[in-house]
RODO-370603 format. One line per 3 residues: number of its first residue (from 1); their letters; for each residue x, y, z of C-alpha. Coordinates in steps of 0.25 Angstrom, whole numbers, plus 5000, padded with zeros to 4 digits. Example, Ala and Ser with C-alpha at 12.3 -4.5 7.8 and 13.67 -1.06 7.14 Angstrom:
! RODO-370603
1) AS) 5049/4982/5031; 5055/4996/5029
This chain:
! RODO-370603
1) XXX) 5499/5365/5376; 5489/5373/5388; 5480/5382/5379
4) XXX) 5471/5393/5384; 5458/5396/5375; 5452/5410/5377
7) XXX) 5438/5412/5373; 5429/5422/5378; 5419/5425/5369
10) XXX) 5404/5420/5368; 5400/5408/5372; 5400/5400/5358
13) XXX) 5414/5405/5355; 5418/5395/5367; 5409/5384/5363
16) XXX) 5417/5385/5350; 5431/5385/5355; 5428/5371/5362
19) XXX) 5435/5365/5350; 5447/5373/5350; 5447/5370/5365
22) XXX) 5447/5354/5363; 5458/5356/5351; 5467/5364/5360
25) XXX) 5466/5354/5372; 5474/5344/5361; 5485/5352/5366
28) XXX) 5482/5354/5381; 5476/5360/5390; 5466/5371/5385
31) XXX) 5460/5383/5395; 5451/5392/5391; 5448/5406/5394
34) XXX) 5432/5410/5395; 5422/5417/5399; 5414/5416/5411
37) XXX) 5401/5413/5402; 5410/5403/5392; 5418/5396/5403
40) XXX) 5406/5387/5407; 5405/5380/5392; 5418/5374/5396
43) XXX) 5417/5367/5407; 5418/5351/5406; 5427/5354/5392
46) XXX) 5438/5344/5392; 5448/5352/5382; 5445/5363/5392
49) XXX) 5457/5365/5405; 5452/5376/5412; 5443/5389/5407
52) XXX) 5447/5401/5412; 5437/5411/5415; 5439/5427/5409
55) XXX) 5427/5435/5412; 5431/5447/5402; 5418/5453/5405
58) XXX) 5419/5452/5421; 5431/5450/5431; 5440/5449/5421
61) XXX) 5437/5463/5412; 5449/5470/5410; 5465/5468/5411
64) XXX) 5463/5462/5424; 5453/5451/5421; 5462/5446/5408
67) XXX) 5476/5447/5416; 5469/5437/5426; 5463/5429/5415
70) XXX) 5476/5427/5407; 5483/5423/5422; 5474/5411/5422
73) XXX) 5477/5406/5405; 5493/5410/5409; 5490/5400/5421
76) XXX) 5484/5387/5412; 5500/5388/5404; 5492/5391/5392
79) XXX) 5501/5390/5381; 5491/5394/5369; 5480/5404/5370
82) XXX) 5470/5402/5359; 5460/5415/5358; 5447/5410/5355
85) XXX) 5441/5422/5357; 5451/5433/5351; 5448/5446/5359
88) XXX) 5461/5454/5363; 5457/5451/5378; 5457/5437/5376
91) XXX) 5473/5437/5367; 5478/5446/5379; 5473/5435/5391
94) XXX) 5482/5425/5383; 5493/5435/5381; 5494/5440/5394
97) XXX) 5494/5424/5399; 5507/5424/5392; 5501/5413/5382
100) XXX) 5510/5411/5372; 5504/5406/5360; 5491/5415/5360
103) XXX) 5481/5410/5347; 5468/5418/5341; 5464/5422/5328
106) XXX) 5469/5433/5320; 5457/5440/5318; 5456/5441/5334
109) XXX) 5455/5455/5341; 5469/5449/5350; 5476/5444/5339
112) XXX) 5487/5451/5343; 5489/5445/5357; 5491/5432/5349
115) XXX) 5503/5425/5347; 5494/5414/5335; 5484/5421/5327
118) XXX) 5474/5410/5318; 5467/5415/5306; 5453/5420/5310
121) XXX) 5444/5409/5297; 5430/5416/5297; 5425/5405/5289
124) XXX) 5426/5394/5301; 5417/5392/5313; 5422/5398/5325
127) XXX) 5426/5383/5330; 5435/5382/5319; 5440/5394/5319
130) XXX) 5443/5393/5335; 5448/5379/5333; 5458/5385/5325
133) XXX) 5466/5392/5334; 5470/5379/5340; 5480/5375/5324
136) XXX) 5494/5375/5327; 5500/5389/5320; 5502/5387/5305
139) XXX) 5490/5375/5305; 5476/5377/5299; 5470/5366/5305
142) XXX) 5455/5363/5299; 5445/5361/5310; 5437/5349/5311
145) XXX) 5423/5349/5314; 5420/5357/5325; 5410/5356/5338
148) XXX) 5413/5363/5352; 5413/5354/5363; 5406/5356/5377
151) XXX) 5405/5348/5389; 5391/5348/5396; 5394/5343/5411
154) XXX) 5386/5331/5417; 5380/5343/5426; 5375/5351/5413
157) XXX) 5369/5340/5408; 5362/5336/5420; 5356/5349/5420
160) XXX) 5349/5348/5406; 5345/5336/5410; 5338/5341/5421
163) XXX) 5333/5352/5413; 5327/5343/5403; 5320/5335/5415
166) XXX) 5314/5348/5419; 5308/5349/5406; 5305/5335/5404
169) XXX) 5313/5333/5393; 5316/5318/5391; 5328/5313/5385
172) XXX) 5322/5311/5370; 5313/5322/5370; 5321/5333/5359
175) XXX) 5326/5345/5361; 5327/5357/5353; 5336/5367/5358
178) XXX) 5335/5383/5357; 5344/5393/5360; 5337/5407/5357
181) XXX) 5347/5418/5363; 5360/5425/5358; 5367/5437/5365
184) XXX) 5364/5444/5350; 5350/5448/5348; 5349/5446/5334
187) XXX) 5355/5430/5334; 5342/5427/5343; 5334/5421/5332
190) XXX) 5320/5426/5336; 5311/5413/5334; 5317/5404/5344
193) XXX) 5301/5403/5349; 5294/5401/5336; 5305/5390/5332
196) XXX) 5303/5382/5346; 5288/5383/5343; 5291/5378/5330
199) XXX) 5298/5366/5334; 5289/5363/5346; 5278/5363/5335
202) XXX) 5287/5352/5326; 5295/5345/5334; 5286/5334/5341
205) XXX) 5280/5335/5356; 5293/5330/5361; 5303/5341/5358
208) XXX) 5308/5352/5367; 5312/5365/5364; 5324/5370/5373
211) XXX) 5331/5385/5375; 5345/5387/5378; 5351/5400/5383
214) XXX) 5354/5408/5393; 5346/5415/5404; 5344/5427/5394
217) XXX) 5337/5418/5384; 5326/5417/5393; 5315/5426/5385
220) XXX) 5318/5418/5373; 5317/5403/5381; 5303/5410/5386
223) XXX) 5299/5414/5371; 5301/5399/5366; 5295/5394/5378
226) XXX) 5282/5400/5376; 5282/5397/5360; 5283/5384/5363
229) XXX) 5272/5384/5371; 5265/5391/5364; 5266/5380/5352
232) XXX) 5263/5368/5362; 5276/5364/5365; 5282/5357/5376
235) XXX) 5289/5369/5387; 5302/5373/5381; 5316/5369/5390
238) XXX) 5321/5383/5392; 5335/5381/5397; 5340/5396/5394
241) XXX) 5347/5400/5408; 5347/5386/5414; 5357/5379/5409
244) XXX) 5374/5381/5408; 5380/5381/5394; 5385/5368/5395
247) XXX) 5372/5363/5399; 5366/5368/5388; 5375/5363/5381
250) XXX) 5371/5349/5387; 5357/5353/5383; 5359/5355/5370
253) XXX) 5366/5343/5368; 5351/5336/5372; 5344/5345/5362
256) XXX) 5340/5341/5347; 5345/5354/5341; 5347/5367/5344
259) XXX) 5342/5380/5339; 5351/5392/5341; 5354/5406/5336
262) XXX) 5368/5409/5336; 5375/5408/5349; 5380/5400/5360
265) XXX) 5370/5388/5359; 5373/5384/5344; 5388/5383/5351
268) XXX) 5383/5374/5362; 5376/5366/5352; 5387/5362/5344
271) XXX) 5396/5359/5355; 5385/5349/5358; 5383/5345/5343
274) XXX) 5367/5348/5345; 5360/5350/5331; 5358/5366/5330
277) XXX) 5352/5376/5322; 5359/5390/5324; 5352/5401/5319
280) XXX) 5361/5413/5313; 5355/5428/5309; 5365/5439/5312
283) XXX) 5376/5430/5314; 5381/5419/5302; 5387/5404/5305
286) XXX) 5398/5411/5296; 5405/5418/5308; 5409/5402/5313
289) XXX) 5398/5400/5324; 5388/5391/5317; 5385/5378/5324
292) XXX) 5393/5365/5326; 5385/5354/5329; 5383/5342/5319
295) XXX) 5368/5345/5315; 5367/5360/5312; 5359/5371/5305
298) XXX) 5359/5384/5301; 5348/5395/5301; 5352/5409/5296
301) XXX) 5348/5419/5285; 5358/5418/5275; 5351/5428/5266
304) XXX) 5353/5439/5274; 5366/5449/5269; 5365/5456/5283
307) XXX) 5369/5442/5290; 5379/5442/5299; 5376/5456/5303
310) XXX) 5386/5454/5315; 5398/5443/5322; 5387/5439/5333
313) XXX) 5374/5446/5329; 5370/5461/5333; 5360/5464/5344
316) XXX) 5350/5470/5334; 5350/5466/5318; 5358/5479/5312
319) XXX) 5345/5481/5302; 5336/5477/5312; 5328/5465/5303
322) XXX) 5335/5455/5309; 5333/5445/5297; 5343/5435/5300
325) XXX) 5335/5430/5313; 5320/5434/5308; 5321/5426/5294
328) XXX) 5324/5413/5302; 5311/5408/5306; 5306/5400/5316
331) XXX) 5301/5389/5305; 5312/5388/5298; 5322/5387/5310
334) XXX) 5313/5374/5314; 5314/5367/5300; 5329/5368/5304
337) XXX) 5328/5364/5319; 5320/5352/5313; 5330/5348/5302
340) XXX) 5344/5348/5311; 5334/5339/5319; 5330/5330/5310
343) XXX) 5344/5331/5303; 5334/5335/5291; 5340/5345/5279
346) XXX) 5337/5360/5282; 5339/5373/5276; 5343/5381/5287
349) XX) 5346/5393/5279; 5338/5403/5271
């Protein structure tokens, strides 16, 4: 059976449908339908046939853009469309592509484009959930342990090598891995700086602090930068804007552990099983986004009746104290980052 998989949301909603991707490609060939800025992430995937780009925001806005979008899914001979992401723009691609047995969630906004609907389960991850979509009508098949699946090329790794030999980097010297950014303003933890100074303090003259992101995390790569510094430490690896996902990808697989606020690096990580510490305020691991990878912790408030105060964290916090993020400090973060690396008991919670 040719499936077509469409998924056009952020970032990590891709990373998390790699393992509905590999289960489908059991059955045959698998196309996917991304975006311009997700297509990249699966390159080299072997469960992957063909990725078709749909640039909803760009040449492909309006009627136009989706017609020519669903020529190219009715081309592949897709017999299944599974809908990932469960916009009504999404369920009209696959219905104007003729595909016959048309999959999502019942909860989706295009449900009613679709010939299969799969009971929407809160309490999964998002991994599960998606995986689900793949059970045969009438089956509810538990899923096993998940972990995404990405496949850094031999160039991407080259590339963090040579980033690394920049830097001086030797190939026992640790890294510790931060990622700072997030499109929402309040999932920016806002001690990234005080933590890596805090490490740099603890963690021996050998370790190295890394920061992932894109070229918009500059300021914050520059802020940690100077903090450590400031505390003595050996210049930070600022990789924000150098490097493609799925070479950072590569790098994190190089890295000790990973430091993260919720977004798109915790998803990288797991896909590469790198220990990581996901910091959670306006958002909860409860909505099926929490990390994958073996050797994980959490850090989040849990005393706060205000959490979660939105589906992917406002701009500003609604009462303007911004607790969940402010109560997590630096310190205590550290104690955490030490433990997952030493494989030590923690209390990442408060």
């Amino acid at each position: 059976m040719v499936s077509c998989v469409l998924q056009t949301a952020f970032l990590g909603d891709m990373i998390l449908t790699t393992p509905l991707i590999t289960r489908l490609a059991e059955d045959g060939p698998v196309h996917v339908v991304a975006t311009p800025a997700n297509a990249g992430i699966l390159l080299n995937h072997p469960a992957v046939a063909s990725v078709i780009v749909f640039d909803k925001r760009g040449r492909d806005r309006g009627v136009g853009g989706m017609r020519r979008v669903a020529r190219a899914v009715r081309a592949t001979g897709a017999s299944r469309a599974v809908l990932a992401q469960g916009s009504v723009r999404t369920a009209a691609i696959a219905w104007l592509a003729g595909v016959p047995e048309r999959v999502g969630f019942d909860t989706s906004p295009g449900r009613l484009l679709y010939s299969r609907r799969v009971p929407f389960d809160g309490a999964r991850h998002h991994a599960q959930r998606l995986w689900q979509l793949a059970s045969p009508p009438g089956t509810t098949h538990t899923a096993p342990p998940l972990r995404p699946s990405l496949f850094p090329s031999p160039a991407d790794v080259a590339l963090v090598d040579s980033l690394l030999r920049e830097h001086e980097v030797t190939a026992d010297t640790p890294l510790v891995a931060l990622a700072p950014g997030s499109v929402w303003a309040t999932k920016r933890w806002p001690f990234f700086d005080a933590l890596a100074a805090r490490l740099r303090e603890h963690a021996g003259a050998t370790c190295r602090v890394v920061v992932l992101g894109g070229p918009g995390d500059r300021a914050l790569a520059d802020t940690i930068a100077a903090a450590v510094a400031a505390a003595g430490g050996a210049p930070v690896i600022d990789a924000t804007g150098r490097l493609s996902l799925l070479a950072s990808a590569a790098l994190l697989a190089r890295c000790r552990v990973l430091v993260t606020n919720d977004s798109a690096p915790l998803h990288l990580a797991s896909a590469m099983n790198t220990p990581t510490v996901a910091l959670f305020g306006p958002t909860v691991p409860g909505f099926g986004f929490g990390p994958l990878a073996e050797r994980h912790r959490l850090v989040e408030h849990t005393d706060l009746p205000c959490r979660p105060c939105g589906a992917h964290g406002p701009m500003r916090c609604p009462l303007d104290h911004w607790r969940c993020m402010r109560d997590l400090d630096a310190v205590m973060v550290a104690d955490v980052v030490r433990a997952i690396v030493t494989d030590a008991p923690s209390t990442p919670v408060f």
